[in-house]
Every structure is written in structure tokens, then in C-alpha cells.
C-alpha positions, -999 to 999 in steps of 0.1 A, spaced: 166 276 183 193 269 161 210 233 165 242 226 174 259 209 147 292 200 140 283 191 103 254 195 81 226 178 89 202 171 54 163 167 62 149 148 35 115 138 19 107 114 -13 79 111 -28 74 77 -43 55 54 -69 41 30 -33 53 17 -3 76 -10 -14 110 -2 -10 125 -27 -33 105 -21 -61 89 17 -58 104 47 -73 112 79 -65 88 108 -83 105 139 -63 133 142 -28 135 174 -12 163 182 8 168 209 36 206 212 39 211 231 76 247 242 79 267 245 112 264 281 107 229 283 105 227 285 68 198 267 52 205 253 18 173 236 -1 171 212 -33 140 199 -46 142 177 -77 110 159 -99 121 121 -112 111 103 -139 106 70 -124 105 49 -154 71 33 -145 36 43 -142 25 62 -111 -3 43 -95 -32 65 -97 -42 57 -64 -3 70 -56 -9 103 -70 -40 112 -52 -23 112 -24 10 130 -35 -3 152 -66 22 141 -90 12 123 -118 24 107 -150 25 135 -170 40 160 -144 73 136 -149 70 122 -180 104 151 -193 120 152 -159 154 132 -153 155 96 -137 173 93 -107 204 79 -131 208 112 -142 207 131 -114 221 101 -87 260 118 -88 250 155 -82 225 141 -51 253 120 -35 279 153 -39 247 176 -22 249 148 4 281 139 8 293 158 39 261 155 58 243 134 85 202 125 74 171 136 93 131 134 84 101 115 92 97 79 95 134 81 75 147 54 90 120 28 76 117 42 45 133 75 31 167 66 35 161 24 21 145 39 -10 166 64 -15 198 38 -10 180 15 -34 181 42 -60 215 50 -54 225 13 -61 203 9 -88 220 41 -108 252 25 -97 264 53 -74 285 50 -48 268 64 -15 281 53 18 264 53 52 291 47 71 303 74 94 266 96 92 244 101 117 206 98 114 181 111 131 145 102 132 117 125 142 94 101 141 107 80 164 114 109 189 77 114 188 67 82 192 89 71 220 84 109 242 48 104 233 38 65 237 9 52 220 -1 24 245 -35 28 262 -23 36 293 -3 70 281 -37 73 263 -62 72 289 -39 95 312 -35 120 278 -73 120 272 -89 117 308 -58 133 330 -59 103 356 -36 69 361 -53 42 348 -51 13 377 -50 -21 370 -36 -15 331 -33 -47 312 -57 -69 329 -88 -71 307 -122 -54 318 -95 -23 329 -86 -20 297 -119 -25 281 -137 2 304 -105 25 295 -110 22 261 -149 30 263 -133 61 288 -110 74 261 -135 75 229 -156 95 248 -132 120 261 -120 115 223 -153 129 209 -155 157 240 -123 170 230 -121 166 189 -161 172 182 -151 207 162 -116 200 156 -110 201 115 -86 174 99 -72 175 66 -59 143 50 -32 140 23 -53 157 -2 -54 189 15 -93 181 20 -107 193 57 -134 176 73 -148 175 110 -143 131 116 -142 131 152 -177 132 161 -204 112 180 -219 89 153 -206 54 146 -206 54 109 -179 90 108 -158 69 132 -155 37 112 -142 54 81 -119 78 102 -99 46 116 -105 29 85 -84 53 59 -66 25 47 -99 5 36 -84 -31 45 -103 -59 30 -89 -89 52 -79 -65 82 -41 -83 74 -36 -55 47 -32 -78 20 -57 -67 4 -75 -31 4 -100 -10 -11 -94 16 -38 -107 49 -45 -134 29 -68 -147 -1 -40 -125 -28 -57 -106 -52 -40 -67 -47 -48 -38 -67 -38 -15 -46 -21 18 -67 -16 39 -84 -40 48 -82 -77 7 -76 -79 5 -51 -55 -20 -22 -67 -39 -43 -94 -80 -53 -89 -77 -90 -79 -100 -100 -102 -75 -92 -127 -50 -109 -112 -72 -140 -111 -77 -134 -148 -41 -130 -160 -26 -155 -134 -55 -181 -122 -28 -196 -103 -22 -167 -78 -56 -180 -62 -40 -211 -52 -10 -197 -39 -27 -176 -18 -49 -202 -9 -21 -226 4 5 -203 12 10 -186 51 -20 -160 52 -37 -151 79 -75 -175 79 -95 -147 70 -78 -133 43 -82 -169 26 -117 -163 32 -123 -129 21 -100 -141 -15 -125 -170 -15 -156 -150 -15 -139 -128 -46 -126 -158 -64 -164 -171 -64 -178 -142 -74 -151 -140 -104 -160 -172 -111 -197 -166 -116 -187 -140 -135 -169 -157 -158 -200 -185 -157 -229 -154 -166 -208 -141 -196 -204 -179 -211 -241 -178 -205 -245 -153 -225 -219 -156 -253 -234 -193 -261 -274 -175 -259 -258 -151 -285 -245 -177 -305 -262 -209 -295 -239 -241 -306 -244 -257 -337 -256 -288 -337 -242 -313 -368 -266 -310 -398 -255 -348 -403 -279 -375 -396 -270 -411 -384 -274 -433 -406 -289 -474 -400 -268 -495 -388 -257 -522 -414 -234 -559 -407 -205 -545 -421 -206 -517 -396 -210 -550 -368 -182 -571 -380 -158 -542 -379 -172 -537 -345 -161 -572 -330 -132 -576 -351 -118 -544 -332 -129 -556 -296 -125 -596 -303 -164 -600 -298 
């Protein structure tokens, strides 16, 4: 099917150095340029970002430091993107959100003029998610082909739940998946353990995602100027981010999970004192006291009037 444009219509895809669109880079955009005519025009560019890649980053993407350390920044190649751009309206995936804020952050970063006004945008995400709903309800009718009554009072919901997993693991017990690596697996299958780290890919810590696990087991911070760093060194290069966490709006149990780390950093720190002073045990003074003489007492009440 070709679509009916009166205009090009540019998908788009950037691959970035995280999730935060204020202060995350772009590494490479790709850009599918669909003329009215059916013509099909494509640009794909690498980007220094001028900044380290997270490693964890480029696991998931495959680009890493050294696969951008020659290519242009975006400053460099901003003018010739806005003139590929200029005529045309913006598609992709989950654009909306992200694509199109980072990419607009770049633009004014580089100091290129860009304008949004008068394009269209378009979504597919969003068309997916709002022709296919992800409520329980479209699920239990999607996974067991009947109405669920009664939706939204409790114990119907619960029982629909319990419903749906097991049609879940009926219909997905052989069905491969392949995550952003390109590595296949079988998840979906009837064993508890498989299904905890199948809806657990992002390895929260405090469930509030403010903290998640890496590809080693350590705890990372993963908001803020911090974001991606172990918090234990965070504690160690800014003691005073404990407390702000500790008395700033975060969800109960995140205080509680950063509590259990801060202790354990703090015994930590209380093992390798140990251990330094059993190394190099203090020295005590190789002077002796000598007796105590009158002139030593009169100077002693003259100075506190006794």
C-alpha cells in the first residue's frame, strides 16, 4: 500500500547515550524519507556525542565509544539534517515522547534553527496502543476469547488475571523472543523463576525505577545528574546525596532499599578502617608522664582561680 501523502513524511530513529532527553546524546538517526510519489529516500548518520556511551547503553544498541570516537557531532552535521527535513512531516515509534524531544534538543543545542510549526507527526506507537488497549479487560478477551463480567471490581479481576497467565503460557510455551541484543530465548513458560526475570527486564531495585540493576548485580541510580553510576559511588563522591534522597519526595520503599545500601557502604567503609589501622596499628607516644611537681599545681589554680 502506498500512502497518500501530500508531502514527505520522514520516519525516524535515534540512537542515544540514555533515556534522558535533556541531557542524553545522540550516537546515530536514521531517516526514511517517503515522497508523495512513492520514492523512498534513506540517511543514516553515526554522532560523536561528546560524552561517554554508558556501557550498559551500548549493550543494548551496539555502538560503542570507539565506533564514534572520528564520526561528526551533531554541530557538524545539525544544518544538512534540518535541510533533509525541512519539507517533511515526522513519523516513528514512541516519537512523540522521545525521538523528536531529543532530536529538538540537539538542534538547539547546535544552535539550528528547526521549526515544528506547520508539520505533522505521526506516532505508531500510539496507534498500536490505542487500537490495541493494554487494560485487563482487552487482555482477558485477547487471551481467553470471552467478555470478562464484572471488570474492575476486585476478585473479577484477580481470577482474570490468574485466567490470562495461564492462557499466556498455553499460547507462548514455544514461542522464541529476542531482546535488544539480538539474543533468542523461549521465556514464556510454566516455571516461576523464567517468568520473574521475563517481566523484570528492567531489574528495578525500589520497583519506583529510581534505582536498578546493571549487567554486573550493582545497584545504579538511574535519574538525575547520577543517573547510570553504582550508588555506592555516589555515596562516596557525594555523601550528601544520601540525605537528599533520604528527605526528599521518594516513594517509602525506595528510602528503604537506599538505606539498606547506605549501611552496607557504611560497613564497608568501617571493615577497610579495620583493616588499615591492623596494618598499621597507631602509634602510641614514646613519651612518659612525668611526676607531678607544686609548680605544675600553682599554675594549675592560678589558671582556674582554685
Amino acid at each position: 500500500m502506498n500512502l497518500n501523502l501530500q508531502k514527505p513524511l520522514a520516519f525516524f530513529d535515534l540512537e542515544t547515550t540514555g533515556l534522558n532527553i535533556s541531557s542524553d546524546r545522540i550516537v546515530e538517526i536514521a531517516i526514511l524519507k517517503v515522497m508523495p510519489d512513492g520514492d523512498e529516500l534513506i540517511k543514516t548518520y553515526r554522532i560523536n556525542p561528546e560524552k561517554p556511551i554508558p556501557l550498559e547503553t551500548s549493550l543494548l544498541h551496539g555502538i560503542y565509544d570507539e565506533d564514534v570516537k572520528d564520526a561528526p557531532t551533531f554541530a557538524q552535521i545539525g544544518a544538512e539534517l534540518a535541510a533533509f527535513l525541512e519539507d517533511a512531516d515526522l513519523a516513528g515509534y514512541n516519537s512523540n515522547k522521545f525521538d523528536i524531544p531529543v532530536l529538538m534538543e540537539e538542534f538547539l543545542r547546535a544552535g539550528v534553527d528547526f521549526d515544528l510549526d506547520n508539520r505533522r507527526f505521526v506516532d505508531v506507537q500510539n496507534i498500536f496502543h490505542q487500537m490495541e488497549q493494554r487494560t485487563l479487560k482487552a487482555a482477558y478477551t485477547f487471551y481467553c476469547e470471552k467478555p470478562l463480567e464484572n471488570a474492575h471490581t476486585a476478585e473479577a479481576d484477580v481470577i482474570a488475571t490468574y485466567e490470562v497467565l495461564k492462557a499466556q503460557l498455553g499460547r507462548y510455551e514455544n514461542t522464541e523472543w529476542e531482546d535488544k541484543t539480538g539474543k533468542k530465548s523461549f521465556p514464556v513458560k510454566n516455571d516461576i523463576d523464567a517468568l520473574h526475570q521475563f517481566t523484570n527486564l528492567s531489574k528495578p531495585v525500589d520497583f519506583a525505577g529510581r534505582m536498578v540493576y546493571n549487567e554486573d548485580g550493582l545497584e545504579t541510580i538511574n535519574f538525575g545528574k547520577h543517573k547510570g553510576r553504582h550508588v555506592e559511588e555516589v555515596f562516596r563522591i557525594e555523601p550528601s546525596y544520601y540525605s537528599w534522597m533520604m528527605q526528599g519526595d521518594f516513594p517509602l520503599y525506595t528510602k528503604k532499599c537506599l538505606e539498606k545500601i547506605w549501611k552496607r557502604y557504611r560497613a564497608k567503609l568501617g571493615q577497610e578502617k579495620k583493616a588499615a589501622e591492623e596494618v598499621t596499628p597507631p602509634q602510641a607516644s614514646s613519651k612518659k608522664a612525668g611526676p607531678i611537681t607544686n609548680d605544675m599545681l600553682e599554675n594549675l589554680k592560678e589558671k582556674f582561680g582554685k
